[in-house]
N, CA, C and O atoms as a printed pandas DataFrame, in Angstrom:
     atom_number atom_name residue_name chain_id  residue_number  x_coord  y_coord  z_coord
0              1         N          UNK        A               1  -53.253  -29.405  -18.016
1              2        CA          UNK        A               1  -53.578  -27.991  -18.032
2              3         C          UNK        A               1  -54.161  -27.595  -16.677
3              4         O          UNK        A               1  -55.018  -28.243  -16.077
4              5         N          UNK        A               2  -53.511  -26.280  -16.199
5              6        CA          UNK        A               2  -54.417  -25.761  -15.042
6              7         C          UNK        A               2  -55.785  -25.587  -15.312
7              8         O          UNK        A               2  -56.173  -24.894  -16.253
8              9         N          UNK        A               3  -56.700  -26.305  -14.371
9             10        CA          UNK        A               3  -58.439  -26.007  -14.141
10            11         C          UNK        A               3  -58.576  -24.734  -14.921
11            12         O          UNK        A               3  -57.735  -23.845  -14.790
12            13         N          UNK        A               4  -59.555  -24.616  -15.688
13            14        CA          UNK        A               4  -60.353  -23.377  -16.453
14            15         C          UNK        A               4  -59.020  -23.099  -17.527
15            16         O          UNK        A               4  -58.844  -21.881  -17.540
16            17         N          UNK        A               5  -58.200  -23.660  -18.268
17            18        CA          UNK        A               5  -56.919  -23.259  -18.920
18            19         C          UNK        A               5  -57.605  -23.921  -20.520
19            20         O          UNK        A               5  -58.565  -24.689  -20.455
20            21         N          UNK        A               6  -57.055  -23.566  -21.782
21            22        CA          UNK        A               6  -57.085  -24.169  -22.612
22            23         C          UNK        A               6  -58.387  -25.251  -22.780
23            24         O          UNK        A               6  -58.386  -26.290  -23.439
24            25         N          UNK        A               7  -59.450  -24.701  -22.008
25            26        CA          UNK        A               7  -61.205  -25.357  -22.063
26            27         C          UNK        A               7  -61.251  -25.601  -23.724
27            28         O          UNK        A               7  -61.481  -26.763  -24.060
28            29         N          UNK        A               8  -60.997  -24.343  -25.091
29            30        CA          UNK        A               8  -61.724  -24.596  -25.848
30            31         C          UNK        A               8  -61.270  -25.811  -26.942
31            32         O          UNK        A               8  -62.033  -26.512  -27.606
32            33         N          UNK        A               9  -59.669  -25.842  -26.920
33            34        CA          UNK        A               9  -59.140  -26.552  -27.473
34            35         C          UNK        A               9  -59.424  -28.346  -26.961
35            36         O          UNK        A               9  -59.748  -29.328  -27.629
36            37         N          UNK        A              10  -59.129  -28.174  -25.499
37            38        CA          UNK        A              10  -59.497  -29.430  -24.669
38            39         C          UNK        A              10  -60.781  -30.047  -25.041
39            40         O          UNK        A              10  -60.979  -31.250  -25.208
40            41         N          UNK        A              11  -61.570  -29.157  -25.142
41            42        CA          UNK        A              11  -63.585  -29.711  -25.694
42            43         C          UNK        A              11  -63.293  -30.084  -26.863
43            44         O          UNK        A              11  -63.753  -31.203  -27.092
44            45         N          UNK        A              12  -62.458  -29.427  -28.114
45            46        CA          UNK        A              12  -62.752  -29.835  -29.517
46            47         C          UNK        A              12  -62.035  -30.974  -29.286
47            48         O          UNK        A              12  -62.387  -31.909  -30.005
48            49         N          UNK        A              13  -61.159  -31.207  -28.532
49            50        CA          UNK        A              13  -60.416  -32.964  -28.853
50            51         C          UNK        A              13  -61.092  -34.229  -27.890
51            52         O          UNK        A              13  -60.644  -35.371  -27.787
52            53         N          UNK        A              14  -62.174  -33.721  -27.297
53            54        CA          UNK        A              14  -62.846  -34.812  -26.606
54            55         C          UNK        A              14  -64.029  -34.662  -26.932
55            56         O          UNK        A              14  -64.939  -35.311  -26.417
56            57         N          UNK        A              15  -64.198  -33.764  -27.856
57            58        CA          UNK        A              15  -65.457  -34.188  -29.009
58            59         C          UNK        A              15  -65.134  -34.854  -29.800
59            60         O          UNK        A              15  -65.984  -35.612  -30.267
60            61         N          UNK        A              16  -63.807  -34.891  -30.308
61            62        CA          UNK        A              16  -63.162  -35.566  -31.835
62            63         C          UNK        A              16  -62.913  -37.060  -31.410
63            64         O          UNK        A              16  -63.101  -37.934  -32.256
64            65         N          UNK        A              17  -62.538  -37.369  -30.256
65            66        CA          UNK        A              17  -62.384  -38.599  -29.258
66            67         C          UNK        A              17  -63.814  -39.305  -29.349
67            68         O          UNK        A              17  -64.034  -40.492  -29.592
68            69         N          UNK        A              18  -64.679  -38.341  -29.109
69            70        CA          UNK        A              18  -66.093  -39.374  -28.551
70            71         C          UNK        A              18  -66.849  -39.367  -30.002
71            72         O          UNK        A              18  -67.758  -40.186  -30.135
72            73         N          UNK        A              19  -66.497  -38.374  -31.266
73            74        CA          UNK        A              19  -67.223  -38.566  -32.383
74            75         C          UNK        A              19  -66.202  -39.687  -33.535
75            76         O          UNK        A              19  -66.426  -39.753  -34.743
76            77         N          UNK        A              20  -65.251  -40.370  -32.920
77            78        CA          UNK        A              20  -64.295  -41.076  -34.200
78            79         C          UNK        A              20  -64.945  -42.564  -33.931
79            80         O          UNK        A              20  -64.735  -42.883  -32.760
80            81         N          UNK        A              21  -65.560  -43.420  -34.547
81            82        CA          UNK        A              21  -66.028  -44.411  -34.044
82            83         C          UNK        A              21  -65.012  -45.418  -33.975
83            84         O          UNK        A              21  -65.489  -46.529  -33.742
84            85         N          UNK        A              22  -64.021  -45.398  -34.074
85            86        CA          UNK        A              22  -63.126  -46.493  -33.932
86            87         C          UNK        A              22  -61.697  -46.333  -33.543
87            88         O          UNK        A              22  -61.041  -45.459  -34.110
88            89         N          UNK        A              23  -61.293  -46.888  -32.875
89            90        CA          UNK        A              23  -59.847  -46.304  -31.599
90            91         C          UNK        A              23  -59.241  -46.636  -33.096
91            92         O          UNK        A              23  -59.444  -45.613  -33.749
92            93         N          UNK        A              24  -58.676  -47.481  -33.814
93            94        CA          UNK        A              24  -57.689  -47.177  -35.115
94            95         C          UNK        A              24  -58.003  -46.022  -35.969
95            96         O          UNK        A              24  -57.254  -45.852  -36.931
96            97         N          UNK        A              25  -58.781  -45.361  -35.828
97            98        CA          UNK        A              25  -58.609  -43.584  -36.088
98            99         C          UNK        A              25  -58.149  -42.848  -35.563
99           100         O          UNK        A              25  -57.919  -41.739  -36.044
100          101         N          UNK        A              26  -57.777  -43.278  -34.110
101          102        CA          UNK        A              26  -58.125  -42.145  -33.436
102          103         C          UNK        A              26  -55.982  -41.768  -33.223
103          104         O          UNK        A              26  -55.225  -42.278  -32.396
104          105         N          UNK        A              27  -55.834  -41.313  -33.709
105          106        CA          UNK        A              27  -54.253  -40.482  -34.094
106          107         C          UNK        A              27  -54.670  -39.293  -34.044
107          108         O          UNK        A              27  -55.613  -38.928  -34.746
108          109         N          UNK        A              28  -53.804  -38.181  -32.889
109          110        CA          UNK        A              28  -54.043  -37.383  -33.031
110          111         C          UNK        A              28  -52.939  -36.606  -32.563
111          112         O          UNK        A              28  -52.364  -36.719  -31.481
112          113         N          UNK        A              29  -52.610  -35.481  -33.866
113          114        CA          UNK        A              29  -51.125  -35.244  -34.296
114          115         C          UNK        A              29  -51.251  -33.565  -33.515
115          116         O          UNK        A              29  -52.197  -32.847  -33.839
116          117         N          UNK        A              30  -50.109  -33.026  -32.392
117          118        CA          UNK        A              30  -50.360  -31.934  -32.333
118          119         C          UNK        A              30  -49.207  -30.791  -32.113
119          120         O          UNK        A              30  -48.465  -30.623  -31.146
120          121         N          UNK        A              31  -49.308  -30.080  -33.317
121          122        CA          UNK        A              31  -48.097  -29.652  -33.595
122          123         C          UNK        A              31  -48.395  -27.676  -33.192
123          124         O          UNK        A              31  -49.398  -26.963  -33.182
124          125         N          UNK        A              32  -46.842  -27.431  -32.901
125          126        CA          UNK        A              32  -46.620  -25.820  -33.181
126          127         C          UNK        A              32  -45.755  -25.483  -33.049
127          128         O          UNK        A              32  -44.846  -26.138  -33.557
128          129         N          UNK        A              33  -45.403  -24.244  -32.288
129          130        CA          UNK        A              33  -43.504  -23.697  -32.490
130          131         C          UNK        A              33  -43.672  -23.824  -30.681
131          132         O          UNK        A              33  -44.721  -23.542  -30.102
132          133         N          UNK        A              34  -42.620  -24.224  -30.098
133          134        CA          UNK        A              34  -42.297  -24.784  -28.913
134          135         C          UNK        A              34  -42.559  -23.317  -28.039
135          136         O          UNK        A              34  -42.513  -22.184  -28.518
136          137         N          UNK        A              35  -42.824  -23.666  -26.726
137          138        CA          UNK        A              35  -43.779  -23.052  -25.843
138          139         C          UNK        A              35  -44.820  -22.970  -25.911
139          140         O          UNK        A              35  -45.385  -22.297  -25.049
140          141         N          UNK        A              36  -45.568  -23.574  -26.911
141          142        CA          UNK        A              36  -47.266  -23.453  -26.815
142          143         C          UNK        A              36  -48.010  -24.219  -25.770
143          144         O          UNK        A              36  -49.217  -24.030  -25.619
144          145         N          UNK        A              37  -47.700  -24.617  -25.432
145          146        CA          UNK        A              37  -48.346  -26.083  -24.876
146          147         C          UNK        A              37  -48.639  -26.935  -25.201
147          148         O          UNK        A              37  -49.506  -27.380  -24.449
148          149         N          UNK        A              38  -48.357  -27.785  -26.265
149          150        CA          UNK        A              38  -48.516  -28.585  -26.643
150          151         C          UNK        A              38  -48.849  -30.354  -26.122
151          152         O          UNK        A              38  -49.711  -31.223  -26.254
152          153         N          UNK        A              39  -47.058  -30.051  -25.249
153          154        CA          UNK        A              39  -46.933  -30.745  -24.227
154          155         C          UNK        A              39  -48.058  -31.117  -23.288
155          156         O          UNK        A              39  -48.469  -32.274  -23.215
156          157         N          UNK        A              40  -48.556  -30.111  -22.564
157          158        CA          UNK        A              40  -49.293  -29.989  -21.155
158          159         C          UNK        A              40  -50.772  -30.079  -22.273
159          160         O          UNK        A              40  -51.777  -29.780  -21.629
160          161         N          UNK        A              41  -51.010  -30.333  -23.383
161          162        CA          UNK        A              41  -52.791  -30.159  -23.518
162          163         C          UNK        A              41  -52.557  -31.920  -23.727
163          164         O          UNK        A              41  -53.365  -32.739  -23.290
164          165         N          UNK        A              42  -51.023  -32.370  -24.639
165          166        CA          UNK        A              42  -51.469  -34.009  -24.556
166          167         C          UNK        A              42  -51.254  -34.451  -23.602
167          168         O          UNK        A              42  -51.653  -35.608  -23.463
168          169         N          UNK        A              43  -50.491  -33.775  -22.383
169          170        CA          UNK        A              43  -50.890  -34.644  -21.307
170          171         C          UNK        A              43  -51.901  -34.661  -20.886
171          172         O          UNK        A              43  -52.208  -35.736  -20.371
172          173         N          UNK        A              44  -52.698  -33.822  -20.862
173          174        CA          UNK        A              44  -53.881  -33.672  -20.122
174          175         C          UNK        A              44  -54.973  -34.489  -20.728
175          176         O          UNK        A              44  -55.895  -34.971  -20.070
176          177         N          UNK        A              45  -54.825  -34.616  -21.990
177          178        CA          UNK        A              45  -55.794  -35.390  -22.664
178          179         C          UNK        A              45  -55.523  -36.965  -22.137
179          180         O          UNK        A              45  -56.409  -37.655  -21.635
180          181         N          UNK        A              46  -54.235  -37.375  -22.329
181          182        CA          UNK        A              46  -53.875  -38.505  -21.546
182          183         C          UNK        A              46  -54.378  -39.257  -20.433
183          184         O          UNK        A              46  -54.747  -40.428  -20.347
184          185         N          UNK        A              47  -54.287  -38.018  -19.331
185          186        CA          UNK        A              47  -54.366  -38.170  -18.263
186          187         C          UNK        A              47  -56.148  -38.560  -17.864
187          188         O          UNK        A              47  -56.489  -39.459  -17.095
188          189         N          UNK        A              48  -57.218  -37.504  -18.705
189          190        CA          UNK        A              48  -58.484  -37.667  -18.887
190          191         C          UNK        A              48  -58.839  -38.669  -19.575
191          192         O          UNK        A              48  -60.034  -38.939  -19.452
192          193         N          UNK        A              49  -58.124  -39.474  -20.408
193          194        CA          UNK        A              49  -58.652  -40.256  -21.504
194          195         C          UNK        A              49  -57.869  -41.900  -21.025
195          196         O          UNK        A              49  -58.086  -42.899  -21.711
196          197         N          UNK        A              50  -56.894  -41.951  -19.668
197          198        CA          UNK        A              50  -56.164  -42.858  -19.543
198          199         C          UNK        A              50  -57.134  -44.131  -19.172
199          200         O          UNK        A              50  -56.956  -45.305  -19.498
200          201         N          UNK        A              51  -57.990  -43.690  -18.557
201          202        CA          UNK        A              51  -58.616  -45.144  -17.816
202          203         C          UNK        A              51  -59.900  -45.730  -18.518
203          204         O          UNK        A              51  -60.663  -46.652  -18.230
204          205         N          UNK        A              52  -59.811  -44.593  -19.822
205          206        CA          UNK        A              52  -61.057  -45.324  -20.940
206          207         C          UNK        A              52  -60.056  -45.966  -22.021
207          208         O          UNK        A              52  -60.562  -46.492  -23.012
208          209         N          UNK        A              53  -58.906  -45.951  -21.900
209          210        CA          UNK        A              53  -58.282  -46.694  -23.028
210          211         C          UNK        A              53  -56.909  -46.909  -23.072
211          212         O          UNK        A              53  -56.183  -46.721  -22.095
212          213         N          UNK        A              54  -56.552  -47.258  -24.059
213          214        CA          UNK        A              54  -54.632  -47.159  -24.421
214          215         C          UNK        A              54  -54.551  -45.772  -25.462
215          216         O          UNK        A              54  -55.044  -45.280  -26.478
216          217         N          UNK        A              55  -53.509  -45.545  -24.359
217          218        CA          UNK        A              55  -52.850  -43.973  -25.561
218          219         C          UNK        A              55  -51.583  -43.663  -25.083
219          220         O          UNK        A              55  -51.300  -43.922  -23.914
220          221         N          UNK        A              56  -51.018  -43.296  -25.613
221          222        CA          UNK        A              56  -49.710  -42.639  -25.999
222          223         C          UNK        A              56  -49.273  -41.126  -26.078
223          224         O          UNK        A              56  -49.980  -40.270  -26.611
224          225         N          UNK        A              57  -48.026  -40.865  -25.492
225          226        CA          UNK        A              57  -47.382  -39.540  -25.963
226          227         C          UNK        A              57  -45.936  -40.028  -26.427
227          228         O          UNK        A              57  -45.147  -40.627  -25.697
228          229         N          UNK        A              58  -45.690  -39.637  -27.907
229          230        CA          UNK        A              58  -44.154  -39.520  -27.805
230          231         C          UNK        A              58  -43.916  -37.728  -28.459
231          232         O          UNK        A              58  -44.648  -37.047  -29.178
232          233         N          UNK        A              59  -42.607  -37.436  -27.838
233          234        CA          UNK        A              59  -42.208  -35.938  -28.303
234          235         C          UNK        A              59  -41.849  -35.768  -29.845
235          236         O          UNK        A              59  -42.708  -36.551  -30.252
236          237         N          UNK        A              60  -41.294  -35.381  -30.870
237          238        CA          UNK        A              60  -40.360  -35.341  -31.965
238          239         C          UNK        A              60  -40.377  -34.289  -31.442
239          240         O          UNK        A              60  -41.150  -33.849  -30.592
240          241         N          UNK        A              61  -38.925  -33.524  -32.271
241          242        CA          UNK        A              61  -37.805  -32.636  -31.879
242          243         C          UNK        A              61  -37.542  -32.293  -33.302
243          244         O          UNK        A              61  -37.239  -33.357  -33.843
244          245         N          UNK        A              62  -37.515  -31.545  -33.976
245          246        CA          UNK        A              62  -36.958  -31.015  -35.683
246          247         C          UNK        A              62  -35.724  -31.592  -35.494
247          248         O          UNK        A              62  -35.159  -31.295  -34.442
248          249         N          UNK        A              63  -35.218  -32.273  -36.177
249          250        CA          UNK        A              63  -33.447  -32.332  -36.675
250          251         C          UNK        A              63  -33.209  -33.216  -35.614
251          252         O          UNK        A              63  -32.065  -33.216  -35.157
252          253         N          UNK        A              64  -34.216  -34.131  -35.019
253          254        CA          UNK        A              64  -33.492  -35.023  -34.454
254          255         C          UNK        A              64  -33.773  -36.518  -34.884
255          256         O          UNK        A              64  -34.677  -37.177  -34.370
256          257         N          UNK        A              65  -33.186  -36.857  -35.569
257          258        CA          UNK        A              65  -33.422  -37.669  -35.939
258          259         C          UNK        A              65  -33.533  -39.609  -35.562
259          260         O          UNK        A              65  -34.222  -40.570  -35.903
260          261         N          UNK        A              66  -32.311  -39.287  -34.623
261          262        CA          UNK        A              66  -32.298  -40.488  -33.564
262          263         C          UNK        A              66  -33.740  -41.111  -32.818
263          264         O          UNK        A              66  -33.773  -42.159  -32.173
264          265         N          UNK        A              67  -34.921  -40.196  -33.076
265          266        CA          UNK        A              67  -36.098  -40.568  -32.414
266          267         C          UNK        A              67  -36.385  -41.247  -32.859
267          268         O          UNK        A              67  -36.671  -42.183  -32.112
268          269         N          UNK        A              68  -36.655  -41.583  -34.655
269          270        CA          UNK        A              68  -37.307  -42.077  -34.961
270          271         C          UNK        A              68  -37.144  -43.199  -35.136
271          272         O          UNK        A              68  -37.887  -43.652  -36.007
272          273         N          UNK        A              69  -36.193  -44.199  -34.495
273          274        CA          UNK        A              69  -35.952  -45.530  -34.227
274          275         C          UNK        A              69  -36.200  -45.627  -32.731
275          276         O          UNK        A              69  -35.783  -46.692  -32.275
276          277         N          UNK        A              70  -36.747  -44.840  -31.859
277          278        CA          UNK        A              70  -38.042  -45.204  -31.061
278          279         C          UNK        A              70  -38.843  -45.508  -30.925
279          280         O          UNK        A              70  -39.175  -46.344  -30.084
280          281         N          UNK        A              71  -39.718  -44.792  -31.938
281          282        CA          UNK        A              71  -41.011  -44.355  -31.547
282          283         C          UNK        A              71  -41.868  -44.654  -32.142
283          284         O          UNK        A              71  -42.814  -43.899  -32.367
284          285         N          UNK        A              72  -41.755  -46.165  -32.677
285          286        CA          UNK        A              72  -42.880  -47.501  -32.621
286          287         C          UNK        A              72  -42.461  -48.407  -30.916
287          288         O          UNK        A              72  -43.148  -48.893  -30.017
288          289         N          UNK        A              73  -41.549  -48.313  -31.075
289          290        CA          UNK        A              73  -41.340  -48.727  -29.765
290          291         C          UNK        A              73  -41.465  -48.094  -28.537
291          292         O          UNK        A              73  -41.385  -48.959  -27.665
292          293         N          UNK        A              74  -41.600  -47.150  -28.127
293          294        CA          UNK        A              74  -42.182  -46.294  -27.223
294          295         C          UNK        A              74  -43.962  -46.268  -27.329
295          296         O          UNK        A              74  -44.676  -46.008  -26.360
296          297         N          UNK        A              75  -44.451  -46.578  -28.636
297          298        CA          UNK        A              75  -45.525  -46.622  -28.621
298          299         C          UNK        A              75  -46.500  -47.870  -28.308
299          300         O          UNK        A              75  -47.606  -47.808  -27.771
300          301         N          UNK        A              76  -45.767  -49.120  -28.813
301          302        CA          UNK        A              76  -45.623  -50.297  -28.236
302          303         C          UNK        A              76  -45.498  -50.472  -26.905
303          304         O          UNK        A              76  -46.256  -51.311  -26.420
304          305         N          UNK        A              77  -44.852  -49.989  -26.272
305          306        CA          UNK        A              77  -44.463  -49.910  -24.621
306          307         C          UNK        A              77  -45.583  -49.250  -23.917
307          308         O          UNK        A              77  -45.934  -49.736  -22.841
308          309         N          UNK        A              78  -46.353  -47.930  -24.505
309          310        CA          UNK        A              78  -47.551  -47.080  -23.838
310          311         C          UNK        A              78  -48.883  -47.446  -23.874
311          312         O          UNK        A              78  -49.850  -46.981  -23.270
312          313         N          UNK        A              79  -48.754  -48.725  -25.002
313          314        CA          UNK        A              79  -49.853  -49.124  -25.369
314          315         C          UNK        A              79  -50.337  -50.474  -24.483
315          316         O          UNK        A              79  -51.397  -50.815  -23.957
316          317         N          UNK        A              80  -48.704  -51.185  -24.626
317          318        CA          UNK        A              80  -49.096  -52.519  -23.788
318          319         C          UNK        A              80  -49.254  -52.276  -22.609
319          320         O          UNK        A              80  -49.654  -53.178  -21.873
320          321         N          UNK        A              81  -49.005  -51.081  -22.137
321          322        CA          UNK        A              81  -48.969  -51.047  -20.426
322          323         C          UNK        A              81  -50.531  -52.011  -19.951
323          324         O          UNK        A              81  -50.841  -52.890  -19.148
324          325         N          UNK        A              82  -51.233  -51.116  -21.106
325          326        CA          UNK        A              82  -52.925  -50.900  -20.665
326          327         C          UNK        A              82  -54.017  -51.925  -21.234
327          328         O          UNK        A              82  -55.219  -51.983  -20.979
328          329         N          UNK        A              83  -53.250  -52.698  -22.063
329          330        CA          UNK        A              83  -53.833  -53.656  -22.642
330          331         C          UNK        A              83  -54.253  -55.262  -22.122
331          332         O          UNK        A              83  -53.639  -55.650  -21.129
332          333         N          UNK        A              84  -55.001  -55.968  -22.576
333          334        CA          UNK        A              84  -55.344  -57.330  -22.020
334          335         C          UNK        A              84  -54.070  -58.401  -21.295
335          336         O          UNK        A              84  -53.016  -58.405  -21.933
336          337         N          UNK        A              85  -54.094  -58.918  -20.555
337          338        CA          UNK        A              85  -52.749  -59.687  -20.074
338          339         C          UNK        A              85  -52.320  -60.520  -22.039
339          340         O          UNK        A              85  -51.388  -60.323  -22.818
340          341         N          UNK        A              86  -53.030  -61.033  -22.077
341          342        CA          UNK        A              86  -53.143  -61.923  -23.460
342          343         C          UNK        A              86  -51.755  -61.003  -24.682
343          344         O          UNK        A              86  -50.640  -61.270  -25.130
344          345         N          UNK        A              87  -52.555  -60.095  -24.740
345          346        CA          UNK        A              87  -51.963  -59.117  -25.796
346          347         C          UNK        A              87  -50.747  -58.386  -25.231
347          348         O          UNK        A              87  -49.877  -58.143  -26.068
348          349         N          UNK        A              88  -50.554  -58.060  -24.211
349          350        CA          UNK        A              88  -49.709  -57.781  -23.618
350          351         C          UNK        A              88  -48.424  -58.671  -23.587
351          352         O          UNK        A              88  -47.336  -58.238  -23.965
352          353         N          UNK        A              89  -48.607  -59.920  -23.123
353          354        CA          UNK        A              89  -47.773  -61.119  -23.168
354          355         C          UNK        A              89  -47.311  -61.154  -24.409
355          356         O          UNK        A              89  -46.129  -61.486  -24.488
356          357         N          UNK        A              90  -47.999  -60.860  -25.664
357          358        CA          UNK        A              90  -47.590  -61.296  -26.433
358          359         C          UNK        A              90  -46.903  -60.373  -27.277
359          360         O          UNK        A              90  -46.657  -60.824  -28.396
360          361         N          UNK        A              91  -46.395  -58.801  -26.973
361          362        CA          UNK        A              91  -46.255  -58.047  -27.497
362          363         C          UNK        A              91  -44.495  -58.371  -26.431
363          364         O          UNK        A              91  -43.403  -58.254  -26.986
364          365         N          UNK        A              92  -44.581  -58.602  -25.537
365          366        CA          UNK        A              92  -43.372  -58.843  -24.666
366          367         C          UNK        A              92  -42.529  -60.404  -25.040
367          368         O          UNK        A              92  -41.403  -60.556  -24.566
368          369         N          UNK        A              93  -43.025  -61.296  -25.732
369          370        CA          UNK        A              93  -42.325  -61.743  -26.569
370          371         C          UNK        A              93  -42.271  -61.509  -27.788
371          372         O          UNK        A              93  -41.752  -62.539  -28.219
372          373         N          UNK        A              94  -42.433  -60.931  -28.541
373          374        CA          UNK        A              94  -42.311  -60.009  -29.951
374          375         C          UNK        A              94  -41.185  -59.427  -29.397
375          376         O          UNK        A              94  -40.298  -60.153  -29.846
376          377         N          UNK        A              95  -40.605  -58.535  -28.670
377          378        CA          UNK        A              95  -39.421  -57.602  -28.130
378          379         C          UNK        A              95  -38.129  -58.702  -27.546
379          380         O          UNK        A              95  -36.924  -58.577  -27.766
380          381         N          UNK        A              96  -38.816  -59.789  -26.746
381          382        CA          UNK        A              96  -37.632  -60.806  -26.664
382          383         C          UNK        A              96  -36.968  -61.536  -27.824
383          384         O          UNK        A              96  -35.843  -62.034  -27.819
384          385         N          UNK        A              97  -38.131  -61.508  -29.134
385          386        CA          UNK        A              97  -37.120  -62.305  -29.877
386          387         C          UNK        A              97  -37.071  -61.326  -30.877
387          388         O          UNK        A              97  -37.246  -61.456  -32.088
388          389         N          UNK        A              98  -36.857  -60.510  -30.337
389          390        CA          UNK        A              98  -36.379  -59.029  -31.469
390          391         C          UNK        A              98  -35.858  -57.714  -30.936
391          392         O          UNK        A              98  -36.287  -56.560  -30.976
392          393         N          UNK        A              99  -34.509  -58.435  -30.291
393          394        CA          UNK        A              99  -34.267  -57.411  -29.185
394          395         C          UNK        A              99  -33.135  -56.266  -29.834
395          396         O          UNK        A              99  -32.454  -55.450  -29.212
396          397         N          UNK        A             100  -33.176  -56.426  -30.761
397          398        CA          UNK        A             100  -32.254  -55.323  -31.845
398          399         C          UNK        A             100  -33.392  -54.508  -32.312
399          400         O          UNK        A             100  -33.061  -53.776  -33.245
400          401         N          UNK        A             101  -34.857  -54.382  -31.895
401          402        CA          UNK        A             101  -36.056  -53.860  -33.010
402          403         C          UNK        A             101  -35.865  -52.327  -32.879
403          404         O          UNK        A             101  -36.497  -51.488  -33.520
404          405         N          UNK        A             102  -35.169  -52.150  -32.213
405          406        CA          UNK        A             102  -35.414  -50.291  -32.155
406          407         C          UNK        A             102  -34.296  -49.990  -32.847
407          408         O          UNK        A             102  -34.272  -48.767  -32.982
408          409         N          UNK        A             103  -33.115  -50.624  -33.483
409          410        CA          UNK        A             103  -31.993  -50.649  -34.155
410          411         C          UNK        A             103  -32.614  -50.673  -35.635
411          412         O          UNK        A             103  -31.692  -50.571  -36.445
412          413         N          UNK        A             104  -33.966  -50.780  -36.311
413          414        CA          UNK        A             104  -34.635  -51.796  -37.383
414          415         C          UNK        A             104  -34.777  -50.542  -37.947
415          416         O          UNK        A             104  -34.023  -49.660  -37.535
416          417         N          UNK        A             105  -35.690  -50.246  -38.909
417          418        CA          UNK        A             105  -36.312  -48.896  -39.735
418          419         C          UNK        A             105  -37.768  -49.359  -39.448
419          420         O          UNK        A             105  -38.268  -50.478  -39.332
420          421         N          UNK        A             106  -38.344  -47.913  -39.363
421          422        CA          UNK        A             106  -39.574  -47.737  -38.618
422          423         C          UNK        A             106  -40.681  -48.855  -39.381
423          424         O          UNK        A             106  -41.565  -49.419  -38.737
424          425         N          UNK        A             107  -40.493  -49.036  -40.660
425          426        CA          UNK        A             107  -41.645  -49.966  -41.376
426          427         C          UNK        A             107  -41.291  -51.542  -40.587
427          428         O          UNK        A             107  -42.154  -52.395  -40.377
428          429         N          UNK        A             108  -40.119  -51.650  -40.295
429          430        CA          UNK        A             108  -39.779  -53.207  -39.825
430          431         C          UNK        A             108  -40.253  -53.512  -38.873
431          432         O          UNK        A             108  -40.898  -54.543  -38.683
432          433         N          UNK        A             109  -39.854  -52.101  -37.602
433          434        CA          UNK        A             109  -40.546  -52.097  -36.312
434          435         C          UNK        A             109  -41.949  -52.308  -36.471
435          436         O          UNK        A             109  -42.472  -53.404  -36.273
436          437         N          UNK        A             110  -42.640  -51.170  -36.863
437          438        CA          UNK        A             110  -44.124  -51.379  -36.957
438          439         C          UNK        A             110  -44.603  -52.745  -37.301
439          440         O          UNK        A             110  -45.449  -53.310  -36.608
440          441         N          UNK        A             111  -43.925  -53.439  -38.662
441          442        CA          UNK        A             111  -44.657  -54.648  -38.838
442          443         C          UNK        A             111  -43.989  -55.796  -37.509
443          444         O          UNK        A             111  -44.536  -56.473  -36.638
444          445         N          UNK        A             112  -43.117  -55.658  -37.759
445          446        CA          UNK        A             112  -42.920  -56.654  -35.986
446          447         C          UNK        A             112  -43.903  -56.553  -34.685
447          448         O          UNK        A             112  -44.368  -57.461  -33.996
448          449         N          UNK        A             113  -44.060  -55.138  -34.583
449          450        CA          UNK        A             113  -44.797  -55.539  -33.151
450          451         C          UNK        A             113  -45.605  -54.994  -33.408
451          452         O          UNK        A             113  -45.937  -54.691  -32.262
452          453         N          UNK        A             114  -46.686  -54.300  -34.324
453          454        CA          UNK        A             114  -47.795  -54.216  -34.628
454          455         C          UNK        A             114  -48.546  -55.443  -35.417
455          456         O          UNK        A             114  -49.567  -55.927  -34.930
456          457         N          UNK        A             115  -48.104  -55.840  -36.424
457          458        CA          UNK        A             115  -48.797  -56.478  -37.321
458          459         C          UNK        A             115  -48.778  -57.935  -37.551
459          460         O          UNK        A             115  -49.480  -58.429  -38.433
């Protein structure tokens, strides 16, 4: 967001950030009818919130359905960037010996390289 832009919305989600006590809460879903900004407030949150942690943006699109054999895996990918070498390594062989996983249904993906 441009400096002084979207302040009030930006404060309530980095209050909701610093009041969730535990990063496995912290999902945060943000929806509306396209041109709002949606886009530009999660980047920005991203961008402010990148070097205190792992986070993620993926888009959905209504009626598209092809995403959603992404986007554990896109989330997997945004997450390991930022994570421990350890966990990282090990999320990059999870994908080598499951190199069809974005071909899988989203519960398969998730339990593969999440769980």
């Amino acid at each position: 967001c441009l400096p002084g832009t979207r302040v009030e919305i930006l404060n309530r989600i980095n209050q909701w950030i610093r009041d969730t006590p535990t990063a496995a809460n912290r999902v945060l879903w943000i929806r509306g009818m396209a041109g709002r900004g949606k886009s530009t407030v999660a980047s920005t949150v991203a961008h402010n919130w990148g070097s205190k942690g792992s986070g993620a943006i993926f888009h959905f699109r209504r009626g598209e359905n092809a995403l959603d054999g992404q986007f554990i895996c896109a989330l997997v990918r945004h997450l390991g960037r930022d994570l421990v070498p350890e966990v990282k390594n090990a999320i990059l062989d999870c994908v080598r010996e499951n190199e069809d996983i974005a071909k899988k249904r989203l519960e398969q993906q998730f339990k593969t390289l999440f769980v």
